[in-house]
KOLDO-383525 format. One record per atom (N, C-alpha, C): residue in three letters; x, y, z. Coordinates in steps of 0.05 Angstrom, whole numbers, plus 5000, padded with zeros to 4 digits. Example, Ala and Ser with C-alpha at 12.3 -4.5 7.8 and 13.67 -1.06 7.14 Angstrom:
BEGIN
ALA526448865156
ALA524649105156
ALA526449345156
SER525749555142
SER527349795143
SER525850015157
This chain:
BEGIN
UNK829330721013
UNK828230451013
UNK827530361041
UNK829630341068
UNK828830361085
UNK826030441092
UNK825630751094
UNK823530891102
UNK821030671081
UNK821230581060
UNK818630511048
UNK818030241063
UNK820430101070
UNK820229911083
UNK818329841105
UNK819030101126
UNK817430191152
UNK815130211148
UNK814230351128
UNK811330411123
UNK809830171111
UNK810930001093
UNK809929771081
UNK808629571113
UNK805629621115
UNK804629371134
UNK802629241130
UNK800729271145
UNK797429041136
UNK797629221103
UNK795229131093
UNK793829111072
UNK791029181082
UNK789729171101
UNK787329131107
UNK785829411116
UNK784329461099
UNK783229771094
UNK781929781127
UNK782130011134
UNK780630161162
UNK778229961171
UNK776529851150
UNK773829681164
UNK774129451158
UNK776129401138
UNK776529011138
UNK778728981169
UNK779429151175
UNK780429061202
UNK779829051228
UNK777229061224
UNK775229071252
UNK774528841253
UNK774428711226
UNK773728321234
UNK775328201227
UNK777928321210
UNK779828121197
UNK782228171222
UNK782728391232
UNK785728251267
UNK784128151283
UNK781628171285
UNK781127951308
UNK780627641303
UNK780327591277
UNK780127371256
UNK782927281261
UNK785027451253
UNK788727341248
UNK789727271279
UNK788827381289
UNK788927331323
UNK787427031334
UNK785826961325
UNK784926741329
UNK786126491317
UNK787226611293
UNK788526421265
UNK790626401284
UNK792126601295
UNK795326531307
UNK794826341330
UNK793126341349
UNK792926241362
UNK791925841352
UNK790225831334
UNK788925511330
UNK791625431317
UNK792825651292
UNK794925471273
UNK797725481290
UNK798225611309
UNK801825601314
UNK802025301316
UNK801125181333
UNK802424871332
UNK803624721307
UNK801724791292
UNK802924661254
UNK805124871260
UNK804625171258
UNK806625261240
UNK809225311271
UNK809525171293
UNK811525131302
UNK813924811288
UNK811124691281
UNK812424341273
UNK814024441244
UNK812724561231
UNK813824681201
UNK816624851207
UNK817125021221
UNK818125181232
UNK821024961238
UNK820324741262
UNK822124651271
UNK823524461248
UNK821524391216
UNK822524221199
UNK823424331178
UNK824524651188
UNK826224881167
UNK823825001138
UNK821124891140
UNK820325061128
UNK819425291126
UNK820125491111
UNK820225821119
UNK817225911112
UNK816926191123
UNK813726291118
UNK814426331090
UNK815926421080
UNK816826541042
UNK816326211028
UNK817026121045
UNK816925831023
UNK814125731022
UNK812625741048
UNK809425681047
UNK808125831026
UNK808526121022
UNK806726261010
UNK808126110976
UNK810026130974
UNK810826050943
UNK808625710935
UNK809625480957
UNK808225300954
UNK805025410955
UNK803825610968
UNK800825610959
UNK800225720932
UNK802925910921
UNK801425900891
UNK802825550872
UNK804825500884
UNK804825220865
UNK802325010866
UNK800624990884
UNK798424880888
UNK796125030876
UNK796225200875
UNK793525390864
UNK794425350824
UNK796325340821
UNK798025260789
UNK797125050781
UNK797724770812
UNK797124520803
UNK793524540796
UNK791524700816
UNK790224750816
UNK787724760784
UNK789424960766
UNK788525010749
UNK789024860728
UNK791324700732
UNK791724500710
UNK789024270709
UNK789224220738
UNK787123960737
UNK785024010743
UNK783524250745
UNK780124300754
UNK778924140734
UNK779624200701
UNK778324100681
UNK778123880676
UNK779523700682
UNK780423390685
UNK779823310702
UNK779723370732
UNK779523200757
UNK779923410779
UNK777223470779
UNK776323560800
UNK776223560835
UNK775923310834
UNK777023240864
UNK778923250875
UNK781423210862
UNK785023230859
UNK785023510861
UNK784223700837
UNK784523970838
UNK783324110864
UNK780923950866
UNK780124140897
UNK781524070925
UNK782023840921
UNK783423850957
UNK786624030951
UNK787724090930
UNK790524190921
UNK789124450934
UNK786924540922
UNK785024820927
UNK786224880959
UNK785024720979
UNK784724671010
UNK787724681018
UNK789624531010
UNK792524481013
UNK793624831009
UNK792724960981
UNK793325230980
UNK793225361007
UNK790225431009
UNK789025651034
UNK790825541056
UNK791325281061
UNK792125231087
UNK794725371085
UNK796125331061
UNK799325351067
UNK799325751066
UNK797025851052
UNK796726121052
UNK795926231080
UNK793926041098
UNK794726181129
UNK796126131142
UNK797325951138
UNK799825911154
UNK802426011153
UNK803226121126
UNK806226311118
UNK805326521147
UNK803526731141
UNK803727011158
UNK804126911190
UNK802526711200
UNK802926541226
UNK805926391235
UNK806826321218
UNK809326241225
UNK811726441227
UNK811026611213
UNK812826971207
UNK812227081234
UNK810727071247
UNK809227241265
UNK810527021296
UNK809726841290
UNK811126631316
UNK813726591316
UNK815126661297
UNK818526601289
UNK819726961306
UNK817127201300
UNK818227441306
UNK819227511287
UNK819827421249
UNK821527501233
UNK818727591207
UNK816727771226
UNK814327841200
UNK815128121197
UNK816428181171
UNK817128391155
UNK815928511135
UNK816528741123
UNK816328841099
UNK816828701080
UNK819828571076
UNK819028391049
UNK817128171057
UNK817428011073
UNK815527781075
UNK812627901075
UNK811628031077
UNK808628161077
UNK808528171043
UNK810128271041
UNK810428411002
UNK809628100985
UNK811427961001
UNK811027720993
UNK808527540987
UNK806827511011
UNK805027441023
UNK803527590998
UNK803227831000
UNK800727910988
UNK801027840952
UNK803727810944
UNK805327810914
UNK803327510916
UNK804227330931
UNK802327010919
UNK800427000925
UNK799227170941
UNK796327210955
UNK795627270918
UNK795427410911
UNK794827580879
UNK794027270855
UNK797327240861
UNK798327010832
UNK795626740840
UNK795126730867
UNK793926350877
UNK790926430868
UNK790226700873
UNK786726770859
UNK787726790833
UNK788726870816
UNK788926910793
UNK788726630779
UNK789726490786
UNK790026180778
UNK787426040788
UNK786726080811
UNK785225910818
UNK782325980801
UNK781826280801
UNK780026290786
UNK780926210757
UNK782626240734
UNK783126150713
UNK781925830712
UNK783025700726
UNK781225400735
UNK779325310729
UNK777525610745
UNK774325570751
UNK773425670725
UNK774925780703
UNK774325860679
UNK774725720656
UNK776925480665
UNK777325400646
UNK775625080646
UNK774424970677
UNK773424880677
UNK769524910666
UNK769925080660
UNK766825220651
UNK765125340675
UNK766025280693
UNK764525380717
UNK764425730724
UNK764925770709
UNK765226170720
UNK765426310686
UNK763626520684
UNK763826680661
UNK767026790657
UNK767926770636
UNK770626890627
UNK771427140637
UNK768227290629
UNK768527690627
UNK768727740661
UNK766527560677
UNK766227620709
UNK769927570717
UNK770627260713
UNK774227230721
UNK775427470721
UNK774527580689
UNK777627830689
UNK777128100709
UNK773528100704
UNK773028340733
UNK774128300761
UNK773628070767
UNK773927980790
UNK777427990794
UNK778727950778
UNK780727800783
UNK782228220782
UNK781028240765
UNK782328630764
UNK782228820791
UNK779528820796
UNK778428900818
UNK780028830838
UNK780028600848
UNK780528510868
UNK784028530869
UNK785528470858
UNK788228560850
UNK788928970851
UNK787629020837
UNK787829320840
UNK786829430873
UNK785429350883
UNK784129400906
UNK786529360922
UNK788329140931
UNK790529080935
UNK792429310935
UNK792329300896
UNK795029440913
UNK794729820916
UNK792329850915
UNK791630170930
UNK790930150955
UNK790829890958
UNK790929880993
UNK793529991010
UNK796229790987
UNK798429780995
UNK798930150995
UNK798430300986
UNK798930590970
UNK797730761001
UNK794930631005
UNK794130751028
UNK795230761048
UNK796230531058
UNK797330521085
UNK799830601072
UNK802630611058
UNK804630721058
UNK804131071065
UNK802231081044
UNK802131431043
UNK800631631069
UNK799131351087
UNK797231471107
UNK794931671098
UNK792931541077
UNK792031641066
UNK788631391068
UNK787431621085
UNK784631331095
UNK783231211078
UNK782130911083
UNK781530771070
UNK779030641077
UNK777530891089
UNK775230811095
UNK773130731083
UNK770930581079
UNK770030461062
UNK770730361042
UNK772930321041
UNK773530091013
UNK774129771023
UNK772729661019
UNK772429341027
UNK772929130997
UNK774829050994
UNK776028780981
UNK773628660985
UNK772628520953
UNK772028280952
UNK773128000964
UNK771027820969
UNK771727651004
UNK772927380975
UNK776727430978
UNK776627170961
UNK775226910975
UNK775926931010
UNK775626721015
UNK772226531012
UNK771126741004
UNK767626711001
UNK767226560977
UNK769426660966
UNK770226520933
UNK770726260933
UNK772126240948
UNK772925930959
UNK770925780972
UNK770125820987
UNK766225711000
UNK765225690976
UNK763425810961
UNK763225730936
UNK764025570913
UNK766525500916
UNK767625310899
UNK766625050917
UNK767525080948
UNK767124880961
UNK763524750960
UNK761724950954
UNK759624950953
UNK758624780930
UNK760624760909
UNK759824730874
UNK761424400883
UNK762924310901
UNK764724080897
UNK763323910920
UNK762124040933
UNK760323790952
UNK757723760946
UNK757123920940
UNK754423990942
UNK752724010905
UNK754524030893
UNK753824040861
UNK752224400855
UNK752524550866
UNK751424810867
UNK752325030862
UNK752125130837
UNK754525310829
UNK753825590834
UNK754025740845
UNK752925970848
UNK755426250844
UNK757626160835
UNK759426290829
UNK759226440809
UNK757726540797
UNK756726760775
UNK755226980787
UNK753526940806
UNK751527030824
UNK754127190832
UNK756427060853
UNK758027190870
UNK759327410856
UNK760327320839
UNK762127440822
UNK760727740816
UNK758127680803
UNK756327920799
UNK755828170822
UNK755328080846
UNK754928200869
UNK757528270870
UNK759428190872
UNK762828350870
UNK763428650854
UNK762328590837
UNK761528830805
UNK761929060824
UNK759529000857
UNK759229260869
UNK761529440883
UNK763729220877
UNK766829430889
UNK767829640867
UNK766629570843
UNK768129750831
UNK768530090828
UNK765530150833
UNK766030440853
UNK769130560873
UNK768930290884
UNK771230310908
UNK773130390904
UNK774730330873
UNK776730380857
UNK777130670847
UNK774530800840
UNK774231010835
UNK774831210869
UNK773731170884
UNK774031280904
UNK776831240923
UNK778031060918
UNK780631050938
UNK783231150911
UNK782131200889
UNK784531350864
UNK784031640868
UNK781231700875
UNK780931990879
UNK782532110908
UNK782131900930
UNK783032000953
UNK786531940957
UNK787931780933
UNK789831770940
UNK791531980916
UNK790232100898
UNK791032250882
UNK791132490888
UNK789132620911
UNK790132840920
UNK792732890943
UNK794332600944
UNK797132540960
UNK799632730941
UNK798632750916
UNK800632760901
UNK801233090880
């Protein structure tokens, strides 16, 4: 267990990390101030990520009803979702479970959030379950890659957060183009096929 421990780290395939650590590097730097004040008012990075899926929950309850309520809960999510790994990282206590963590509500807050956007009428049912599969499975053969040291080159995750621009896009702007996105996503699913082939000859 130990040893899996060690090996458990990013998530972020070989080329999402040529713009996503220099992205988290910037994040540590704008967000520590919040996540020092959080920090000093005993709230833990494990507890942020849990509160971003209780908001992404509240999320889906009320998209269909009240929209505006449900979307800033939306904003309250992402925030409290960059800020768990930032406060972990400025405390010095960013681990294997807490990563495990992170990525466990990272999963549950899209899963919901899109359910929302589905149940609000805004997003095709059949695209949600692709999207929501894909993008979940992609995850956790990421997790498989980096344990096993097994490359992960060209396989690129669908951009939830693009997903989120888009919602944001449909709530200011009245412009839904989240079917469109969703569709262009379709194009990871190759990816799946190719990072099962390369991690099945591990075994």
């Amino acid at each position: 267990m130990q040893k899996l421990k060690q090996k458990f780290g990013s998530i972020y395939s070989e080329d999402e990390a040529r713009f996503l650590v220099p992205w988290q590097k910037i994040r540590q730097q704008v967000l520590s101030p919040i996540a020092r004040l959080l920090a000093y008012l005993g709230i833990s990075a494990d507890l942020l990520s849990y509160l971003s899926v209780a908001l992404s929950i509240a999320f889906c309850v009320l998209a269909p009803v009240n929209f505006t309520i449900a979307f800033w809960l939306l904003i309250a999510s992402i925030i409290c979702d960059g800020l768990d790994g930032v406060e972990a990282r400025l405390k010095g206590v960013a681990t294997a479970r807490g990563s495990f963590t992170d990525a466990f509500c990272d999963q549950m807050a899209v899963a919901f959030i899109m359910a929302g956007m589905v149940w609000r009428g805004s997003v095709h049912p059949v695209l949600a379950i692709l999207f929501v599969y894909v993008y979940t499975a992609l995850v956790t053969l990421l997790i498989f890659h980096t344990m096993l040291h097994v490359s992960s080159r060209w396989i690129v995750r669908p951009s939830r957060m693009l997903f989120y621009a888009a919602i944001a896009l449909l709530f200011f702007f009245h412009v839904n183009v989240l079917n469109y996105l969703l569709l262009v996503y379709l194009l990871a699913l190759p990816l799946l096929i190719v990072s099962f082939w390369r991690l099945r000859k591990v075994f």
